[in-house]
Structure formats: structure tokens, C-alpha cells
N, C-alpha and C positions, 0 to 999 in steps of 0.2 A: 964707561966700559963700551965693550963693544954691542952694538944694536943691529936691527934691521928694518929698512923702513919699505913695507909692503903692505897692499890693500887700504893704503890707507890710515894704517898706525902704523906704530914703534914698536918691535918685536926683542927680548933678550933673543941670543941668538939659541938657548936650548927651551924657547917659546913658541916660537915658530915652527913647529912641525904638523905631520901629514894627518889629517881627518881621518885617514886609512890605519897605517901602521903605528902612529904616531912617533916614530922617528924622526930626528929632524932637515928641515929641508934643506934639499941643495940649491945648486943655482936656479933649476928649471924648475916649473910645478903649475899645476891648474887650478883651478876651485870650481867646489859644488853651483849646482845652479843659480843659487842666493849669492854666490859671490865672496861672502864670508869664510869660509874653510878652506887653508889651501890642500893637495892632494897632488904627492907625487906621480905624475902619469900611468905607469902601470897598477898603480894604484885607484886610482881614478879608475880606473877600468876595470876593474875587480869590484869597486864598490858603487858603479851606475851602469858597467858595460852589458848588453842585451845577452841576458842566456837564454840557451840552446833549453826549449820545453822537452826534447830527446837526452842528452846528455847531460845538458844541466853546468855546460861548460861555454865560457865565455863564447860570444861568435866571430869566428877568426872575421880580420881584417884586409883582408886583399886589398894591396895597394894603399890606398889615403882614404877609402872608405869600407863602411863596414856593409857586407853580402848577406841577406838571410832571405831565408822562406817563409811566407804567412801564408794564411786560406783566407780568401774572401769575405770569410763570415766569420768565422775562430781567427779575430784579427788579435788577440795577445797568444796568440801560437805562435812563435818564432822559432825557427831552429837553423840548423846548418845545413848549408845546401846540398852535403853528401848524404845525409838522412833518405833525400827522396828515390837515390839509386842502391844504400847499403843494406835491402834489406828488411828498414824498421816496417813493424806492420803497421795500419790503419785500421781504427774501429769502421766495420763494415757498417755498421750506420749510419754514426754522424760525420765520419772519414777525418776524424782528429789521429795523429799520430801517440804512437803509445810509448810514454818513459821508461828509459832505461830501468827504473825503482818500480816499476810495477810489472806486475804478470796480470795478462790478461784471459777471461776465457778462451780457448778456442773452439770453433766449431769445427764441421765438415769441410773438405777444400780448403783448405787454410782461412780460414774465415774466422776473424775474429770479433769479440766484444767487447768494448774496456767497462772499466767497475758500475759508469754512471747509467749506459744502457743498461748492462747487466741486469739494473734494478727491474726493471719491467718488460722482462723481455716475456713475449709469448711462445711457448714452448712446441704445445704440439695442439689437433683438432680439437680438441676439448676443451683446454683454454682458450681458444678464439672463440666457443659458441658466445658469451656473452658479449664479446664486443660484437660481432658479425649479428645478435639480433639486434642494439642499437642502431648497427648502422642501418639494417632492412627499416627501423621504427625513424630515423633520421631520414631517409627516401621517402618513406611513406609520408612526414611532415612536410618535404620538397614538395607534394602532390605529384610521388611517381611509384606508387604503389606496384611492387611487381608481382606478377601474375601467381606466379609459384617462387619459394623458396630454394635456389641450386644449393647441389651440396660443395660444401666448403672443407680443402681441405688442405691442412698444412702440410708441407712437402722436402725434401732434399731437394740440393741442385739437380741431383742425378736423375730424381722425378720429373722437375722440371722439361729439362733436355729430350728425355724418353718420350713426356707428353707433346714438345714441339714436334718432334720427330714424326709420330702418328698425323699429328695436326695436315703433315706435307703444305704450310703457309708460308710466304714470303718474310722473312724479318725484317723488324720496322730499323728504325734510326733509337730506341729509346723509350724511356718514359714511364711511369707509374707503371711498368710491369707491361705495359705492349698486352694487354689482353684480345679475345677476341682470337687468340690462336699466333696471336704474334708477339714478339717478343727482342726487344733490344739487343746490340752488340755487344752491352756491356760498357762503353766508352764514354756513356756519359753518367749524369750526378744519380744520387742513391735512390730512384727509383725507378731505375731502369733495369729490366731484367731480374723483378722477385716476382711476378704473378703471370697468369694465366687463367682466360677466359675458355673453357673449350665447348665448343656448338655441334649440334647435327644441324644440317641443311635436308630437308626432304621437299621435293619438287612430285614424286612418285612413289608408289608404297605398294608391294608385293603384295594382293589377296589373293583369296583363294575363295572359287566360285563352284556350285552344283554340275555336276558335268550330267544335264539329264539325256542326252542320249545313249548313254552308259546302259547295258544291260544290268541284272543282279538284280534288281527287283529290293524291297525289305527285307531284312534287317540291313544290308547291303546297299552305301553306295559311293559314288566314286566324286573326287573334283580335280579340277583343274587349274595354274595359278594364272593369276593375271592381272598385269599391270594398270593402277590407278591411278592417273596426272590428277596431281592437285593443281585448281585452277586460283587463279591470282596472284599474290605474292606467296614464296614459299611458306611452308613451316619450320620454324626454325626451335631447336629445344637444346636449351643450355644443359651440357649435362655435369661438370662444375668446374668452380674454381679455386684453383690452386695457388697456392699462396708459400711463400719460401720460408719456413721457419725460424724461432731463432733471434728474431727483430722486436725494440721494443714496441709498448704496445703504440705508439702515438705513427711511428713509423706502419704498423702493421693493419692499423686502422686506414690511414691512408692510400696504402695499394690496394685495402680491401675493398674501400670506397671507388676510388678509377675503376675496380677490374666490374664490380657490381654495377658500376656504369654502362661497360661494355654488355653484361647481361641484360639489360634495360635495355639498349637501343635492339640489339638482338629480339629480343621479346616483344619487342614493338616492331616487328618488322623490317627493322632498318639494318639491312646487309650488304648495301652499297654504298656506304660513305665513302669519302676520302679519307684516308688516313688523316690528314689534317685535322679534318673535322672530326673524326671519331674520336682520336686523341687527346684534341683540343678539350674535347666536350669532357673525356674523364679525368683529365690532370685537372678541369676545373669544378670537379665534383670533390676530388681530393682535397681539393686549398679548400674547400666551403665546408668538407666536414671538418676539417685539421681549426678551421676558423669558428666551428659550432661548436665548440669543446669548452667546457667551463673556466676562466684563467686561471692559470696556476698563480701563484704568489710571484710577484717580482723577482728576477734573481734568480732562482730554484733550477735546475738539473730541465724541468719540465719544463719551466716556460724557453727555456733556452733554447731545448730540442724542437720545440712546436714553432720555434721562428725562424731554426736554422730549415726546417722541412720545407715549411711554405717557401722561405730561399730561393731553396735548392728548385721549387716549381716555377717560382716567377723569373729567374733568370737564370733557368735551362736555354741553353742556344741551339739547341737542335732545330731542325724546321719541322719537323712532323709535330715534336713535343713542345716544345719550348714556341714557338712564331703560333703552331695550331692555340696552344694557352691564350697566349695572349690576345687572338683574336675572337676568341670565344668569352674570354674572360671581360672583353669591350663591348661583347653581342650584350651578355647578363648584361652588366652596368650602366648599359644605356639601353635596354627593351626587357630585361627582368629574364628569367629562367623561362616563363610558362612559353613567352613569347618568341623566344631562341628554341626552344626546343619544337614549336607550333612551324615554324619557318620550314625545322629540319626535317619534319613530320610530311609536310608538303613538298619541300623541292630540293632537300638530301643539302641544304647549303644554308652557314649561318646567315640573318637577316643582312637586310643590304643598311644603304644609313637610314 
């Protein structure tokens, strides 16, 4: 009878059909990676072609090869390249796009959450107090104890914005929330623009003195106000920080860590940095607490997000964020923290080699 001789053997001719449908084959046809199974091409492609993490639908093929979108770090995210103009939302955390099959939180300003942040996100003031005293007991084990506790408080965007506002500071480029009164564009990775440091500066300070030329005698008497230069460097008093709510906690621990950084150098007298340096020095407060954290289990939701954050810190491209990191991040690891921060303490610049 009639046969066919493919792959290798002798096929009946209703033997020989597709891996896929299993109908049997025509003249064309591929096989699976092993070689073994044949598979009519559009078949084939239904049964190994890359889908869309958004739709869930093959990913079209332009031309002779196939076009798709990945993230950096969420490298089995793939979808279709219309996703990133049509619309679909991203979780504002880990900036994974959200499936078609799922609803996600949303917050305020279209801000959204998908299921796996969802789990631990921190809500409002109250539930940060127990992270935010860790992290003051994690400074303190740094040996950088700060002088007083600022108050901390979790905020809307709109907070946010209204506190810049008052601030009247320059906006930086980015980064763990731009503390210190400053605050990102927004244009780069997910910790750029959720916190704020806000400070008084006092160089002078209104009293009020006995005006004893005054007539009126007892019970009667009169003063006069009058201006007190404080001599040296100013005083400076953090009066708090804000923090964007809404984020899980590993993400919220981390800006809280940068921005509490920012209140430290502040407390320490240091209110002339460069941005460079200032930045530098709390994006690398950030990755050291994100890195002092217990590991989670292999695999797990958490360990995921704790790798994709640190990431998103070490290869931030901005120059104030990302270039400041990395050069602070090379100060520690080759002269230790005490010894970076002693440098900064004395001449406002990380150590030299």
C-alpha cells in the first residue's frame, strides 16, 4: 500500500498526522523541538508560538519574524507591541502589565495594583508605624542613630504635589522619592516620585527681649522683638516625611529607608550636598535595607519583588539617581559606610580612591 517515508520512518499515510490537530499531514509540515512529531505550521504555532501575557493570544508575526515586548527583569512577560500604546494598565509597583482575565485594584490617579502586590501593600499611617520603627532600629544598627524620630506620614499624590509646592525646590531627575524637598519627574523606574523629605532651615530666629526703657513700672511691662543669627552651620529640623501610599510593604520600606536617609544627612548638618551625592548616598541606604531583610523562600511573590527593586536601583540610568548610586555604592564597598560617610561629614564629597 501506499506509505510515507518521513523523519526518518515509514508512515501509513492516515499515521502520519499533526502533533496539534491530529489530522493528517499534507505535503508541508514542521516538528517539535525533538524532531520527532510532525506539526502542521499553523499548528505549530498555536502549540509553541509565544503568547501575548495581555491577551493571551498568539504574537502576531511581522514579516519572517516574530515582534514582541519584554521588561528587563519580568523577562517571561511578553506581549504584543500595541499593549504598550492601547491603554493596558501597569502595576504601579512592579510595572508588570495586567491580563486581560484579571481586574485589578485601583487606586487614586489611575494607579493601579495587581493581586501579587495587592498582598502587602501598606495602607495608610498606621500601618507603616511598625515598619518605619524597624527601619529607625536598622539605622541605628548602621551606627547612625537619629537624633529625634520625624513624623511619618502616608500620603496621596495630591499630598504629595501640594507639599512640593510649599517646598518652592528645584526638581531633581528621579529616584527613591527625591527627598529633602525634591522630587522626580516621574520618567524614571518605580522609585522615583513616591516620598518626600521636608525640612525647616533656620539661620535666624525672632525673640523677644525686655524693653527696659519703657515706662509702666510693675505689674507692667513692655518688649521688643529682635532678631538672633545663629552662628555656624544652620539648624536645620526635619519636620516629616511623606510617603505615597498604597505600595507593597518591601517597595515602601525602601523609600522609607532613601527618604530617612535624607533626614539624617539634614540632622547631621549636611545641607549642601550635591544632588549626586545626596541621592547617591540614599538610593544606597535603600538597596542595603531591601538587602537586610530576611530571604524569603526561593520562587515566592517576595523574593521576586525584593530583586526586581534592588534592579530597578542598580540600574537606574539617570545621573543624579542611578551614576550618584553607583558611585556611592563603590565609596561603601571599598572604605565601608562609617568611612564614606566621615569623608562626607568633612568635605560634602564621597572619598577619593
Amino acid at each position: 500500500g501506499t506509505y510515507i517515508s518521513a523523519l526518518g520512518h515509514s508512515w501509513h499515510q492516515g499515521c502520519f498526522c499533526c502533533g496539534h490537530c491530529k489530522l493528517p499531514m499534507a505535503d508541508r509540515f514542521v516538528t517539535e523541538p525533538d524532531g520527532h512529531v510532525p506539526y502542521h505550521p499553523d499548528c505549530y504555532r498555536l502549540a509553541f508560538g509565544q503568547r501575548c501575557c495581555v491577551c493571551a493570544d498568539i504574537i502576531p508575526e511581522p514579516g519572517r519574524g516574530i515582534m514582541y515586548m519584554t521588561h528587563d527583569f519580568w523577562k517571561d512577560q511578553k506581549s504584543c507591541p500595541a499593549h504598550q500604546s492601547d491603554g493596558t494598565v501597569r502595576c504601579t509597583a512592579c510595572q508588570r502589565l495586567c491580563p486581560r482575565a484579571e481586574h485589578w485594584a485601583q487606586l487614586e490617579e489611575g494607579r493601579h495594583i495587581c493581586l501579587a502586590c495587592l498582598d502587602s501593600i501598606v495602607v495608610d499611617t498606621q500601618d507603616a508605624q511598625p515598619l518605619y520603627a524597624k527601619i529607625m532600629t536598622f539605622f541605628e544598627g548602621m551606627g547612625m542613630r537619629l537624633p529625634v524620630k520625624p513624623p511619618l506620614m502616608l500620603v496621596d499624590s495630591a499630598a504629595l504635589n501640594s507639599a512640593e509646592a510649599v517646598e518652592h525646590r528645584p526638581a531633581g531627575n528621579g529616584g527613591g522619592g527625591g527627598g529633602g524637598g525634591r522630587r522626580g519627574d516621574g520618567s524614571g523606574p518605580v522609585f522615583h516620585t513616591r516620598g518626600l523629605t521636608l525640612t525647616q532651615e533656620y539661620r535666624q530666629i525672632r525673640t523677644v527681649v525686655r524693653n527696659r526703657g519703657a515706662g509702666g513700672g510693675l505689674p507692667f511691662f513692655s518688649i521688643r522683638p529682635e532678631t538672633t543669627h545663629i552662628e555656624g552651620p544652620a539648624h536645620t529640623e526635619v519636620t516629616a516625611i511623606l510617603v505615597q501610599y498604597g505600595m507593597p510593604w518591601l517597595l515602601t520600606g525602601s523609600i522609607l529607608a532613601h527618604e530617612l536617609m535624607h533626614a539624617y544627612l539634614r540632622l547631621s548638618g549636611h545641607t549642601r550636598l550635591s544632588l549626586d551625592v545626596e541621592e547617591g548616598l540614599c538610593q544606597l541606604m535603600a538597596l542595603l535595607w531591601l538587602e537586610h531583610q530576611p530571604p524569603a523562600p526561593e520562587g515566592t511573590w517576595e523574593e521576586r519583588l525584593a530583586s526586581y527593586f534592588a534592579h530597578q536601583i542598580r540600574t537606574d540610568r539617570s545621573h543624579v539617581y542611578g551614576d550618584g548610586f553607583r558611585a556611592a555604592h563603590e565609596a561603601f564597598q571599598k572604605h565601608g559606610l562609617g568611612a564614606t560617610l566621615a569623608s562626607v561629614r568633612a568635605c560634602g564629597r564621597l572619598p577619593l580612591e
